[in-house]
BAFI-3210 file (N, C-alpha, C; in Angstrom, 3 decimals, decimal comma, padded with zeros to 6 digits):
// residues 302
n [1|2|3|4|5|6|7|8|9|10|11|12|13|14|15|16|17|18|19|20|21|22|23|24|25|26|27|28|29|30|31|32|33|34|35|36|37|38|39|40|41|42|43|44|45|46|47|48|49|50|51|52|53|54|55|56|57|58|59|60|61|62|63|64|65|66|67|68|69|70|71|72|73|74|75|76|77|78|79|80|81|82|83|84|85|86|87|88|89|90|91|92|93|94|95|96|97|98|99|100|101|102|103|104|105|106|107|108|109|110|111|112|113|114|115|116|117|118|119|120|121|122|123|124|125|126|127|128|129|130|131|132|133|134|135|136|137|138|139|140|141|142|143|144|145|146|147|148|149|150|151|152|153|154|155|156|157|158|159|160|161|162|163|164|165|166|167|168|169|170|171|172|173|174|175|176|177|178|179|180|181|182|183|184|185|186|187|188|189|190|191|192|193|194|195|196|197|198|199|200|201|202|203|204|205|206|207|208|209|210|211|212|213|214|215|216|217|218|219|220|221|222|223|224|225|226|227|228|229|230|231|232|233|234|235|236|237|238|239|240|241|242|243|244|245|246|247|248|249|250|251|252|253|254|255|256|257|258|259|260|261|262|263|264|265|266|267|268|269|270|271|272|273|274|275|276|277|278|279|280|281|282|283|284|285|286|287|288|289|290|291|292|293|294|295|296|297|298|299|300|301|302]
n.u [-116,657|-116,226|-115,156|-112,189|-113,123|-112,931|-110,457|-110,295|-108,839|-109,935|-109,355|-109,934|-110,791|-108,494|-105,810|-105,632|-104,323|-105,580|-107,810|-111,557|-114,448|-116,677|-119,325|-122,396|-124,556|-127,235|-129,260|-127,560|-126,328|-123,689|-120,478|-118,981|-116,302|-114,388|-111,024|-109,266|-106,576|-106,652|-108,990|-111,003|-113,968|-114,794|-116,672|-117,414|-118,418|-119,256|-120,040|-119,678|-116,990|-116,048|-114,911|-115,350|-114,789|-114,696|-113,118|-113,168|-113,149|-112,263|-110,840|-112,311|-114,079|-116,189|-119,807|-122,691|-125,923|-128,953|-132,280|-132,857|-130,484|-128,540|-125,339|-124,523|-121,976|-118,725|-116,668|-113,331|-113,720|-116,056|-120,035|-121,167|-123,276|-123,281|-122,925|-122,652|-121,574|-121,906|-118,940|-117,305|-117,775|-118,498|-120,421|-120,754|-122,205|-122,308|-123,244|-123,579|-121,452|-119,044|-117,955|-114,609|-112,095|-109,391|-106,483|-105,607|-107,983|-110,424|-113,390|-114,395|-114,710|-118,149|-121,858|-125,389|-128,130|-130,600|-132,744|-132,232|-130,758|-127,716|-124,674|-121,464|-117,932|-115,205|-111,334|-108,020|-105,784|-103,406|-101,742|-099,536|-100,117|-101,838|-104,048|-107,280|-109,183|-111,780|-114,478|-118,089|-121,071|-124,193|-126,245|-129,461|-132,949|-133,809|-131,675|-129,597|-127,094|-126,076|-124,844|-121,642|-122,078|-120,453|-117,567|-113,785|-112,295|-109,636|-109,144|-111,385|-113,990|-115,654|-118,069|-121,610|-124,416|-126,924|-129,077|-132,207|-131,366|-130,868|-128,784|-125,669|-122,385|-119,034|-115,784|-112,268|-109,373|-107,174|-103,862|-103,030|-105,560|-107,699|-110,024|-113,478|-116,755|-119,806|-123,545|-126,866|-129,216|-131,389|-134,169|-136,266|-135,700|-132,816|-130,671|-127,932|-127,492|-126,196|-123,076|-120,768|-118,290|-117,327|-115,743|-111,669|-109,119|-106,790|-106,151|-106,898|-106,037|-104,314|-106,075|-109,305|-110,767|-113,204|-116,285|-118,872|-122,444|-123,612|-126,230|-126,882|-126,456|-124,135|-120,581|-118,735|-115,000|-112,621|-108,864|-106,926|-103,329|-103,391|-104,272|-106,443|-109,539|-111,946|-114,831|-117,127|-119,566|-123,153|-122,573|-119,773|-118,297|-114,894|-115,581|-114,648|-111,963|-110,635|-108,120|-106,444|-104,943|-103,946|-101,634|-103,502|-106,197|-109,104|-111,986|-115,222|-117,943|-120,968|-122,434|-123,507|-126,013|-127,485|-126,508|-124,082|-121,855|-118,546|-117,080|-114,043|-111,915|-108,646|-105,307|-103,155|-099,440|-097,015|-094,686|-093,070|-094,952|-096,854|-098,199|-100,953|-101,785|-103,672|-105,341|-108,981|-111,026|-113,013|-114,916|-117,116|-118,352|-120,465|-122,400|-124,954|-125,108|-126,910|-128,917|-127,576|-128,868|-129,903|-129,987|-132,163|-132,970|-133,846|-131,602|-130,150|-129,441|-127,049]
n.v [019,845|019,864|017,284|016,982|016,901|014,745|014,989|014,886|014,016|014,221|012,337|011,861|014,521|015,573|018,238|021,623|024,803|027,405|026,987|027,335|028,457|026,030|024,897|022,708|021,118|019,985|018,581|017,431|015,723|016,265|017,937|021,046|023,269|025,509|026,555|029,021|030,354|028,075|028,103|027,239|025,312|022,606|019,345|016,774|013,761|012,802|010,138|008,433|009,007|009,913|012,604|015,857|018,716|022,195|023,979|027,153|031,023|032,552|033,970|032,265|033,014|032,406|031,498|030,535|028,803|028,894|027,445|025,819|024,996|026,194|028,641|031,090|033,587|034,952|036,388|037,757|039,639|040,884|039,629|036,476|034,582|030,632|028,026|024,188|021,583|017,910|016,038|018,382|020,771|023,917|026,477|030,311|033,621|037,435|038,590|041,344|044,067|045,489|049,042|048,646|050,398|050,022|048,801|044,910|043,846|041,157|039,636|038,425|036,607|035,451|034,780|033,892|035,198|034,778|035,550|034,949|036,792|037,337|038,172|039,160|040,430|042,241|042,770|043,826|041,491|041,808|041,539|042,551|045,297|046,619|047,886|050,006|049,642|047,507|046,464|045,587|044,247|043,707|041,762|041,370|039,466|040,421|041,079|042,846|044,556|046,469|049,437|049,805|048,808|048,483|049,861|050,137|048,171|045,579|043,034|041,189|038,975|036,289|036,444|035,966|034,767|035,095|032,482|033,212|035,084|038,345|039,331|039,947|039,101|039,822|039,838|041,480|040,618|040,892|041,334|043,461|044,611|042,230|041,672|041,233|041,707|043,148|043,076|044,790|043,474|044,603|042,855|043,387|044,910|044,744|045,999|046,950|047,927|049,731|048,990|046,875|045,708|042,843|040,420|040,403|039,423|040,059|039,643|037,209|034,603|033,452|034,859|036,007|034,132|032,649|031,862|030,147|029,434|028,249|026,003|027,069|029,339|030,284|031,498|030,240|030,797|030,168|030,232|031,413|031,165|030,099|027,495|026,441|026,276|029,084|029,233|031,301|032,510|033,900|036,512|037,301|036,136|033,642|030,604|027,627|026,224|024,172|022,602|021,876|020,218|021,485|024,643|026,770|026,926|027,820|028,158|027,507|024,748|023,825|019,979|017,041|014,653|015,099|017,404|017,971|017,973|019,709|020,616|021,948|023,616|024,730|026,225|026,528|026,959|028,934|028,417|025,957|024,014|021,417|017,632|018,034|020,739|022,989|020,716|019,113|019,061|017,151|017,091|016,892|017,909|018,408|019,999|021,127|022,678|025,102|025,187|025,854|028,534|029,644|031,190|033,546|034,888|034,500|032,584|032,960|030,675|029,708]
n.w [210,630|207,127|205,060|202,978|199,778|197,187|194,312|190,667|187,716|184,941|182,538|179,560|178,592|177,834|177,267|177,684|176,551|177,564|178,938|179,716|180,815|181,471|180,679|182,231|179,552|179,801|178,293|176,264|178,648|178,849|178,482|178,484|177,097|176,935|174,628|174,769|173,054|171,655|169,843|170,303|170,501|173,184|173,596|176,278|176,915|179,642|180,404|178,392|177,788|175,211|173,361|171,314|169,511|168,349|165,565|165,627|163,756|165,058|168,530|171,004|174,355|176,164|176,237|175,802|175,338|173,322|173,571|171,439|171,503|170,376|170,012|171,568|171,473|173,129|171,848|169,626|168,039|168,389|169,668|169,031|166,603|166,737|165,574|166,197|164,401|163,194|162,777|163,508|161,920|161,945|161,874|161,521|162,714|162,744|165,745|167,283|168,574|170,331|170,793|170,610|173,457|172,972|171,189|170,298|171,926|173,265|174,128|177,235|179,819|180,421|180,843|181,129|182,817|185,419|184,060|181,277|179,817|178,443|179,414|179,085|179,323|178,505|177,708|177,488|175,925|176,512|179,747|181,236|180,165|181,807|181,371|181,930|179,943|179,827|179,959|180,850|179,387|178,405|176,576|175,289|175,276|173,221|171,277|171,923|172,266|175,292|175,978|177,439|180,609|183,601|183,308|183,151|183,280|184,456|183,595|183,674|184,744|186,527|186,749|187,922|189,403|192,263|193,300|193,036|191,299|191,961|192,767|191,588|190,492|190,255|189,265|188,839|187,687|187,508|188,581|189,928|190,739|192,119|192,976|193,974|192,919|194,458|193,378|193,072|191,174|189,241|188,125|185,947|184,607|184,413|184,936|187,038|190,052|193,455|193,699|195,236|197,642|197,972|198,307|198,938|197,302|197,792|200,408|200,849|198,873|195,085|192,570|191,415|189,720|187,256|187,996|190,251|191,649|193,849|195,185|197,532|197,337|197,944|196,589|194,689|193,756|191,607|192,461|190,747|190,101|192,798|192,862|194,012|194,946|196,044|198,474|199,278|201,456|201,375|203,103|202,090|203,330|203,716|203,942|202,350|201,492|198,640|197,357|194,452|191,906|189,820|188,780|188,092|187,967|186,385|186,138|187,204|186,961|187,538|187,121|185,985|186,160|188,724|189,687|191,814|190,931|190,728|188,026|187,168|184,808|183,585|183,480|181,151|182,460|181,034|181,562|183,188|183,885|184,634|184,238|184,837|184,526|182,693|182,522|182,593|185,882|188,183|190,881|193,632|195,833|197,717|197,833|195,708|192,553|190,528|187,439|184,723|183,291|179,905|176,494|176,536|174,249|170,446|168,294|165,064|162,679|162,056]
ca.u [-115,743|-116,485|-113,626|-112,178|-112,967|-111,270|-110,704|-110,301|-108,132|-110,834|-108,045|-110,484|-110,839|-107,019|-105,613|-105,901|-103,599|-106,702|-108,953|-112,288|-116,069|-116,990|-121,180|-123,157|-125,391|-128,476|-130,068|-126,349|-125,609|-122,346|-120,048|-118,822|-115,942|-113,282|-109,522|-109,071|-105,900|-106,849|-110,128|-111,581|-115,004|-114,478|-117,649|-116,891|-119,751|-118,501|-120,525|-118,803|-115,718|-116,726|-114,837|-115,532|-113,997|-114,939|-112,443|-113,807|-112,687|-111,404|-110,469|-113,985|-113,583|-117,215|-120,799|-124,264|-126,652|-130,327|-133,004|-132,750|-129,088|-127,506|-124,673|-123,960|-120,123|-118,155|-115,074|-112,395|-114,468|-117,749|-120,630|-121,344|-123,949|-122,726|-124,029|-122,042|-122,548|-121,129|-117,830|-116,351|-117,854|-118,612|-121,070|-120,926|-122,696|-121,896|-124,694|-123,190|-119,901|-118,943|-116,717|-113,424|-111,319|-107,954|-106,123|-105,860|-109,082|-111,473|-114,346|-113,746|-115,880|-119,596|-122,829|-126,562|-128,592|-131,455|-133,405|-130,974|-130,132|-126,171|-123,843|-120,046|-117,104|-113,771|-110,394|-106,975|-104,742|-101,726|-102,673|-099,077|-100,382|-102,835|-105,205|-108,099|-110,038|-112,585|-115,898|-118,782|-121,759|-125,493|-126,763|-130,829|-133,381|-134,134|-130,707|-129,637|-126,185|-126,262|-123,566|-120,846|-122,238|-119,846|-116,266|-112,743|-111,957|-108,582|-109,387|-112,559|-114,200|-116,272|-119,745|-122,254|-126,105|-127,757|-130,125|-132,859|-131,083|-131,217|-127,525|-124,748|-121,321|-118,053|-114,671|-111,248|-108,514|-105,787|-102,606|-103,555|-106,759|-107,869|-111,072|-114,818|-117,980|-121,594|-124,395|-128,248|-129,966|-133,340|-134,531|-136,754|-134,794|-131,227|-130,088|-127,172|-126,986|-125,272|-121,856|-120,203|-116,941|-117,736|-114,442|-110,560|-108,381|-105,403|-106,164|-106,354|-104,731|-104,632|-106,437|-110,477|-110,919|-113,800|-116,810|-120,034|-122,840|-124,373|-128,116|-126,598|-126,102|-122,282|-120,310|-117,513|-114,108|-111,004|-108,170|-105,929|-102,204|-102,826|-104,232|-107,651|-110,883|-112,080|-116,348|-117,346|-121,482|-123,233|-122,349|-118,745|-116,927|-114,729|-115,850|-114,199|-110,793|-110,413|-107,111|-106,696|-103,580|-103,287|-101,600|-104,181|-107,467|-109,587|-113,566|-116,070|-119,420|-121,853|-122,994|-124,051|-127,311|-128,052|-125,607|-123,635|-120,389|-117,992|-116,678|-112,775|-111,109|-107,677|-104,505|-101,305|-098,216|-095,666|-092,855|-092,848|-095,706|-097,352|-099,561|-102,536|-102,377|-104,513|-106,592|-110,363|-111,119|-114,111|-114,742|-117,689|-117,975|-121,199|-123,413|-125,314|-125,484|-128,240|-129,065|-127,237|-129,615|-129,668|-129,944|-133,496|-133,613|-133,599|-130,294|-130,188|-129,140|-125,580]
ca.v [020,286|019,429|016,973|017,991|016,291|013,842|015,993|013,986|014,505|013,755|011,866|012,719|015,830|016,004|019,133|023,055|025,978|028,561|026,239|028,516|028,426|025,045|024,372|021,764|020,844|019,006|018,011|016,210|014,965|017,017|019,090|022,416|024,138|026,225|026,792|030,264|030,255|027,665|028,902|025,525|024,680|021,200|019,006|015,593|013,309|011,878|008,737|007,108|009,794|010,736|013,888|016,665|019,494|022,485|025,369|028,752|031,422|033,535|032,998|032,164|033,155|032,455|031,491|030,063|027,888|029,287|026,705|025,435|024,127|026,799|028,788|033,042|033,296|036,477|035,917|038,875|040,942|040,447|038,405|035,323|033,300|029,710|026,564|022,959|020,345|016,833|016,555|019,261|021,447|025,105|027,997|031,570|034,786|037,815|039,707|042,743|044,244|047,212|049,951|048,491|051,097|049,679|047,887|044,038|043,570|040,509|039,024|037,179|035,838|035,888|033,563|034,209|035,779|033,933|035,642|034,661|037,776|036,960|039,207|039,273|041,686|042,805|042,764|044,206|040,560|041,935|041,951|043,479|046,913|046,636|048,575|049,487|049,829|046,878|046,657|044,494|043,801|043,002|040,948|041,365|038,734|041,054|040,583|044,238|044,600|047,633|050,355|049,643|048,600|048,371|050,071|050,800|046,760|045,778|041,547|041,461|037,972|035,879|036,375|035,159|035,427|034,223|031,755|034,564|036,364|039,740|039,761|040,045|038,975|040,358|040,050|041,772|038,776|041,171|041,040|044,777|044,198|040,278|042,361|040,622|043,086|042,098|044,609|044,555|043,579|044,646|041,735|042,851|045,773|043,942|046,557|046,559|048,960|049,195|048,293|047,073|045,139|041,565|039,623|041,239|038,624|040,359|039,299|035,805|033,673|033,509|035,980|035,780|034,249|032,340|031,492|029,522|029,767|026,789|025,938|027,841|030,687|030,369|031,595|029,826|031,540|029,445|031,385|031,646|031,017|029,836|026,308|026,242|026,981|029,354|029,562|032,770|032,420|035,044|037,461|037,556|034,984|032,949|029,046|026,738|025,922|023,134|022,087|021,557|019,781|022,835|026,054|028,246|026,284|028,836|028,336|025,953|024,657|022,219|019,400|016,023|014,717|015,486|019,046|017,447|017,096|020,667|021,048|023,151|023,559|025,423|027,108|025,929|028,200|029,014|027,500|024,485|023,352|019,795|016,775|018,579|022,117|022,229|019,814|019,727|018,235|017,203|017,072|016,174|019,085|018,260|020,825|021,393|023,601|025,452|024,636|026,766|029,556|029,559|032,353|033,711|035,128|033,236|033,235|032,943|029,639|030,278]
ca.w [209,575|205,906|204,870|201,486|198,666|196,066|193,033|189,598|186,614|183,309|181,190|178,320|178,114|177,331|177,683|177,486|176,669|177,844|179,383|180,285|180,727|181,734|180,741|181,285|178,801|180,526|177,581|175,969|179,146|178,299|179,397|176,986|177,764|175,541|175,055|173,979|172,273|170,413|169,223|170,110|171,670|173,122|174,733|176,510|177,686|180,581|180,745|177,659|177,772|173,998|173,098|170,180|169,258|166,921|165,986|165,256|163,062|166,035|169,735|172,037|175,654|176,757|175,664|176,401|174,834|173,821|173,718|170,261|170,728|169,832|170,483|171,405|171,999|172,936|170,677|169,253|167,422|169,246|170,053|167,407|166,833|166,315|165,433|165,812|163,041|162,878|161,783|163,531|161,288|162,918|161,240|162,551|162,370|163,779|166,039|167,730|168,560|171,007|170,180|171,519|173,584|172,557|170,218|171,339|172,797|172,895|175,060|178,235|180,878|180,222|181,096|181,069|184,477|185,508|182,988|180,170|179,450|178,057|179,998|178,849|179,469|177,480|178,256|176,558|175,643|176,614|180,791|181,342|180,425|182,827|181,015|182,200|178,480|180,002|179,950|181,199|178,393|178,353|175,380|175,938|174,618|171,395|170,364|171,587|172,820|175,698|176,380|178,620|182,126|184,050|182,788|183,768|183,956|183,392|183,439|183,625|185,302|187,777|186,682|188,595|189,707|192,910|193,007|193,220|189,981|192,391|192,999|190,142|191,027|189,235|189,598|188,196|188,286|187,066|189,727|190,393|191,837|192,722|194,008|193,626|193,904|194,392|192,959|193,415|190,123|189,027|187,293|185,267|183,256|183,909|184,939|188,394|190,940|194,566|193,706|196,900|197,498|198,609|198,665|198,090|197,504|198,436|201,933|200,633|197,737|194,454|191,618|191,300|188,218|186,979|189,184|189,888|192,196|194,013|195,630|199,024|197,487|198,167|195,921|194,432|192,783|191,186|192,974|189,792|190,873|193,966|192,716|194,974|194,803|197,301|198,569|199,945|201,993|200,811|203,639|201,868|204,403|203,135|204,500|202,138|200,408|198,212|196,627|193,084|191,661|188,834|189,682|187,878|188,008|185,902|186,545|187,358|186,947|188,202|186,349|186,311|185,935|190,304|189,368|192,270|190,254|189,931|186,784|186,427|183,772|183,984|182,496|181,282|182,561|179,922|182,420|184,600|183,956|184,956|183,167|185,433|184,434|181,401|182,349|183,666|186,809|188,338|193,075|194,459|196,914|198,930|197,578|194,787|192,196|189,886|186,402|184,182|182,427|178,321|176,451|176,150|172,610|169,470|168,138|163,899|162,286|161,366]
c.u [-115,914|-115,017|-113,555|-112,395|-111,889|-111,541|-109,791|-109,860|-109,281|-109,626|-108,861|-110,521|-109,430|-106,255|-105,708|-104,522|-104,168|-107,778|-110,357|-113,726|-116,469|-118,535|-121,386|-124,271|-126,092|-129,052|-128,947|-125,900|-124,028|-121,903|-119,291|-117,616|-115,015|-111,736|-109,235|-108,363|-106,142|-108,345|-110,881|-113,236|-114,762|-115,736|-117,228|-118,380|-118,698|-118,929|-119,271|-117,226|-115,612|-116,163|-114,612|-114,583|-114,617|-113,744|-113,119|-112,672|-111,586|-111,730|-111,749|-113,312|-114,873|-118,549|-121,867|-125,019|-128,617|-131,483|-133,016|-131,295|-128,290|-127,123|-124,320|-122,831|-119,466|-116,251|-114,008|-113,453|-115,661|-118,747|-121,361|-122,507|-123,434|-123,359|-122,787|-122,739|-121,776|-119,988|-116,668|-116,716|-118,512|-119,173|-121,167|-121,495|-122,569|-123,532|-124,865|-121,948|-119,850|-118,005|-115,603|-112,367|-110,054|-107,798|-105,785|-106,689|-109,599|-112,373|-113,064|-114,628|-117,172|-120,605|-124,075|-127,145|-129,683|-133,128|-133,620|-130,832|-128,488|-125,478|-122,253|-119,114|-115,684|-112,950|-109,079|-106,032|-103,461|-101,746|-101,663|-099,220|-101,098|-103,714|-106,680|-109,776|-110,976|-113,545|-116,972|-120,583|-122,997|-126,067|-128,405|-131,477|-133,844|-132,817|-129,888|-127,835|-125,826|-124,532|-122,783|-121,565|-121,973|-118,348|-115,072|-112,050|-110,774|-108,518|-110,520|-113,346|-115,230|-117,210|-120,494|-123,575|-126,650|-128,474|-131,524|-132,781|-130,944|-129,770|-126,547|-123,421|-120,254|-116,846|-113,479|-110,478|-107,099|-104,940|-102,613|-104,789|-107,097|-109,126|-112,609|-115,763|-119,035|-122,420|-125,844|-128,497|-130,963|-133,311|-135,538|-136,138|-132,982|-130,211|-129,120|-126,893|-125,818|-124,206|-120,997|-119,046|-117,415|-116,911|-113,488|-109,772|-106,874|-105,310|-106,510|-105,714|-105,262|-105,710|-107,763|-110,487|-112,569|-114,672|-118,213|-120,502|-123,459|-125,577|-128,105|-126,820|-124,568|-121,806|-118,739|-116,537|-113,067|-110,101|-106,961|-104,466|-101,576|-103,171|-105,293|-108,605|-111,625|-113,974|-116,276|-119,011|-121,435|-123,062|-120,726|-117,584|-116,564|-115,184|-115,397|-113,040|-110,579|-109,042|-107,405|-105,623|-103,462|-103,167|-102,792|-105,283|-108,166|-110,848|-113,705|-117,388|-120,098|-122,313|-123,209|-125,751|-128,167|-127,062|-125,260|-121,857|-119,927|-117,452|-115,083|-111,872|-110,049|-106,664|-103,249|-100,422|-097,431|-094,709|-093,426|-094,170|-095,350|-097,980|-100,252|-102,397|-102,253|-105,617|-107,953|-110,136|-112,539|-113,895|-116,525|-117,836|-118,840|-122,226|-123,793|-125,600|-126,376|-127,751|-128,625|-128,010|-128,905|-130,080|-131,842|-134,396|-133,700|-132,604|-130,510|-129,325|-128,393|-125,300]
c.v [019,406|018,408|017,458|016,687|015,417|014,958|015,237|014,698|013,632|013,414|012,311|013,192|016,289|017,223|020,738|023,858|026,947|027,412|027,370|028,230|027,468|025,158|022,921|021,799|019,896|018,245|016,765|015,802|015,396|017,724|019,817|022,933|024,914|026,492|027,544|030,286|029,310|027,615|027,973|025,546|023,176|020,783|017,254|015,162|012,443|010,155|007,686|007,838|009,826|011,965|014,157|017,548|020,226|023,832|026,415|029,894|032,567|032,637|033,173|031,942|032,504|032,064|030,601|029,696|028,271|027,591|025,720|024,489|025,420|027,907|030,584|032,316|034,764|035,852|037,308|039,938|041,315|039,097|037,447|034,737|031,777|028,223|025,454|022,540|019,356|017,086|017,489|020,576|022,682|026,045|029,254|033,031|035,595|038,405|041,093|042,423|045,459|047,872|049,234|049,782|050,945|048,788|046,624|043,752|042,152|040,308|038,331|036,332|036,142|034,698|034,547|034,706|035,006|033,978|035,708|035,581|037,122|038,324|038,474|040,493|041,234|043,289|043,122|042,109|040,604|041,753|042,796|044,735|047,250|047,688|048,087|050,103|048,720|046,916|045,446|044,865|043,133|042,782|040,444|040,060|038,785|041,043|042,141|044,358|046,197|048,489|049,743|049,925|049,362|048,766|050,172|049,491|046,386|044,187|041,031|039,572|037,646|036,579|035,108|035,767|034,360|033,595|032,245|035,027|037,999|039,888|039,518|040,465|039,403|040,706|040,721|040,809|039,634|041,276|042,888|045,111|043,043|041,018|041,365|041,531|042,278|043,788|044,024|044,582|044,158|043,331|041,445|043,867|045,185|044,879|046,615|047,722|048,924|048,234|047,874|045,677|043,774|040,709|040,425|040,223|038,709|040,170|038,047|035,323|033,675|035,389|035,308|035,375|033,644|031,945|030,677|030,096|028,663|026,928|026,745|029,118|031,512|030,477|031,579|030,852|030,551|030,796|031,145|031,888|030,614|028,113|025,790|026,732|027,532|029,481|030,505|032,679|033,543|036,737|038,131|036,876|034,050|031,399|027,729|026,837|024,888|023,216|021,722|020,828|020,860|024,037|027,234|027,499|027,929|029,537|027,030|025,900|023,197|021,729|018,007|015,841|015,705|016,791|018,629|017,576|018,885|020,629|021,723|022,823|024,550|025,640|026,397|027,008|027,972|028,182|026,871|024,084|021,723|019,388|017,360|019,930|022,214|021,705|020,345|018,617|018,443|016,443|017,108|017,041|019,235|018,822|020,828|022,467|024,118|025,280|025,493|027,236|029,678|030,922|032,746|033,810|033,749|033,348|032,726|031,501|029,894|029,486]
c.w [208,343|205,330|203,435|200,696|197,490|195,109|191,845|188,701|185,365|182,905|179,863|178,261|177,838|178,152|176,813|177,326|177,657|178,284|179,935|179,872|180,558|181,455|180,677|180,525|179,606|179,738|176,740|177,234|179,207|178,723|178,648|177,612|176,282|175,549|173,787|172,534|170,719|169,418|168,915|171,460|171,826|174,240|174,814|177,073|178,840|181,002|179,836|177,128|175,984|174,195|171,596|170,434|168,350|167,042|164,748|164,855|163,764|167,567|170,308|173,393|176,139|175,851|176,183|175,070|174,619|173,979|172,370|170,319|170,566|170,421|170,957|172,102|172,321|172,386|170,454|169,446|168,351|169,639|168,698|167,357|166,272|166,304|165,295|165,233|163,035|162,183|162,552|162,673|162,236|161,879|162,232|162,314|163,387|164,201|166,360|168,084|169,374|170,382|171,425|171,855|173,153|171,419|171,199|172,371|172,170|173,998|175,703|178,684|180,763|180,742|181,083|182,650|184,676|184,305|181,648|179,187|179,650|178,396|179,485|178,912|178,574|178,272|177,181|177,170|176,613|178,582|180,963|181,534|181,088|182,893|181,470|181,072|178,538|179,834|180,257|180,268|178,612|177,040|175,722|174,981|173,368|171,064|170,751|173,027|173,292|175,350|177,411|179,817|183,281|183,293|183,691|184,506|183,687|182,738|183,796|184,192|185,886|187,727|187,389|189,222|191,035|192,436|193,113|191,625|190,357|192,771|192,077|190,885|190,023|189,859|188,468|188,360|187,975|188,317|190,729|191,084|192,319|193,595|193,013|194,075|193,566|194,286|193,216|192,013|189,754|187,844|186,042|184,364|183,128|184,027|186,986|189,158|192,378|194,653|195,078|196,712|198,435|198,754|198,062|198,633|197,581|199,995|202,142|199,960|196,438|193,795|191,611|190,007|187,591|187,783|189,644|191,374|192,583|194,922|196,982|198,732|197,474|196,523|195,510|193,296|192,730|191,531|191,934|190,347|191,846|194,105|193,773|194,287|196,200|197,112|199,702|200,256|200,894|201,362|203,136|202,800|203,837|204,106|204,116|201,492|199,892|197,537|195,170|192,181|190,339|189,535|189,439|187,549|187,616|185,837|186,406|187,135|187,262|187,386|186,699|186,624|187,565|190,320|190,930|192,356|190,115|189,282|187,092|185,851|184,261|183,110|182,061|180,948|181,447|180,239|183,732|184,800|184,045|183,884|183,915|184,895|183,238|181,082|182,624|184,555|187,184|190,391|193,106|195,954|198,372|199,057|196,054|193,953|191,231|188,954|185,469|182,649|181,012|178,191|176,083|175,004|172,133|168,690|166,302|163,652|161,726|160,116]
res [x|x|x|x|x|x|x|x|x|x|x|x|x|x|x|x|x|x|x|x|x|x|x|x|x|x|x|x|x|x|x|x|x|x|x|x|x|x|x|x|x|x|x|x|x|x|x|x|x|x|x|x|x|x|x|x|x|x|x|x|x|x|x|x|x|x|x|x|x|x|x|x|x|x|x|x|x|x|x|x|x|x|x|x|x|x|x|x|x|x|x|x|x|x|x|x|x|x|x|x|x|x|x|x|x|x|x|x|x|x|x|x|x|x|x|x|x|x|x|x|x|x|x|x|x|x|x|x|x|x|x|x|x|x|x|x|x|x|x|x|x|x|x|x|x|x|x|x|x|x|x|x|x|x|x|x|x|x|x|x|x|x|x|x|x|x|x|x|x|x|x|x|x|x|x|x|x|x|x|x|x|x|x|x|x|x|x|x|x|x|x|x|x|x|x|x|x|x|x|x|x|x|x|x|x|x|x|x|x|x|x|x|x|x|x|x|x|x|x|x|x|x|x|x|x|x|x|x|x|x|x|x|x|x|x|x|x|x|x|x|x|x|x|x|x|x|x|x|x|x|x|x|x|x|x|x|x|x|x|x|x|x|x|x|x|x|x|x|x|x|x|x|x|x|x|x|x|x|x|x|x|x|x|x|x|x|x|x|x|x|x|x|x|x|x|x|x|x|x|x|x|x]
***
């Protein structure tokens, strides 16, 4: 039996309203994450606890890093290109945009596939109405943002790609479903077939929310509400639960130089909240995880 892990409150990295989409950066040594609301990219080095900050002209749910440094984001309107600059200073250009079904839409959860093709999906703000005007988003290496995917999402989430790239993970997190599906990729058009139901977390805890994938294959989900992080093999069994001292721990990611170290960042409730929820934390889990894929294109110098 695996014992559980310590799991660490970063005092630097402060705290979050929207904490979401943990990267590391390999090349800064760094670790990226964002807090929606406040329309803030924030990267901490953890060696000398060094934190930045940039805020952007709208809210950023998600984004990836091409090779150059620089930044695609799925934000309100659409997807950005963005460039940090000393200072705090932030340039942005837009690249594409879908037709949004509703009013109150923006990006959510997105990351690159192993062939850094930039996948992101859309979500209505409000979750209440529990619309399902969603959508899940392929951003190709020519710059070419497809048709709706995947539709009919109402919280749209928990992207994720084997270590392969032949399986494409996706969760809903809204309180109406808490369902995770796994699809067969093709890898070289990017395109997902054989939708099939691979974890329903109404028969465990917590809401699927944000998710990583580590050197097993296992595939980790922050169980939103329930203040864990659950790992699912790849047959869909669940095998691990970790504890988290925040109630809504939000996603994670591996990092550290030996990608060793998980990463989660998390939410802060309206009411009764703690000093931990907000924060990021960082556990030590026992496994390792893969090197997180940049974006392929070349993204324009904002």
């Amino acid at each position: 039996m695996t014992s559980a892990p310590r799991v660490e409150r970063i005092e630097a990295a402060g705290r979050a309203a929207v904490g979401e989409c943990p990267v590391w950066h390999a090349k800064d040594r760094a670790l990226y994450w964002v807090d929606i609301p406040a329309r803030r990219i924030v990267r901490l080095r953890p060696e000398s606890g060094q934190r930045s900050e940039w805020t952007l002209p709208e809210q950023v749910a998600c984004f990836a890093f091409d090779a150059a440094g620089s930044i695609v984001a799925g934000m309100e309107s659409g997807l950005f290109a963005v460039t940090l600059q000393d200072a705090g200073d932030v340039r942005v250009t837009k690249l594409a945009a879908p037709r949004f079904d509703a009013p109150g839409m923006r990006f959510n959860d997105g990351r690159c596939d192993r062939q850094g093709r930039f996948w992101a999906g859309t979500m209505v703000q409000d979750m209440a109405q529990a619309s399902t005007a969603g959508a899940l988003y392929r951003f190709d290496a020519n710059g070419t943002l497809s048709a709706p995917i995947v539709d009919g999402l109402i919280t749209q989430n928990g992207l994720a790609f084997s270590p392969d790239g032949a399986i494409m993970y996706l969760s809903d997190s809204h309180p109406q479903r808490r369902l995770i599906w796994a699809f067969d990729l093709d890898t070289d058009t990017g395109m997902p077939h054989d939708r099939r139901l691979f974890a329903d977390l109404n028969h465990h805890m917590g809401r699927p929310d944000g998710a990583a994938v580590d050197a097993d294959g296992c595939y980790w989900t922050c169980a939103n509400d329930a203040g864990c992080l659950l790992r699912f093999t790849p047959e869909g069994k669940l095998d691990r639960t970790v504890a988290v001292p925040a109630v809504k721990p939000s996603m994670c990611a591996f990092g550290g130089d030996d990608l060793s170290t998980l990463y989660v960042t998390s939410i802060r409730p309206a009411s009764n909240a703690t000093d931990n929820d907000g924060s990021v934390f960082a556990l030590r889990p026992g496994v390792q995880g893969l090197p997180e894929p940049g974006y392929a294109g070349m993204l324009p110098v904002a």
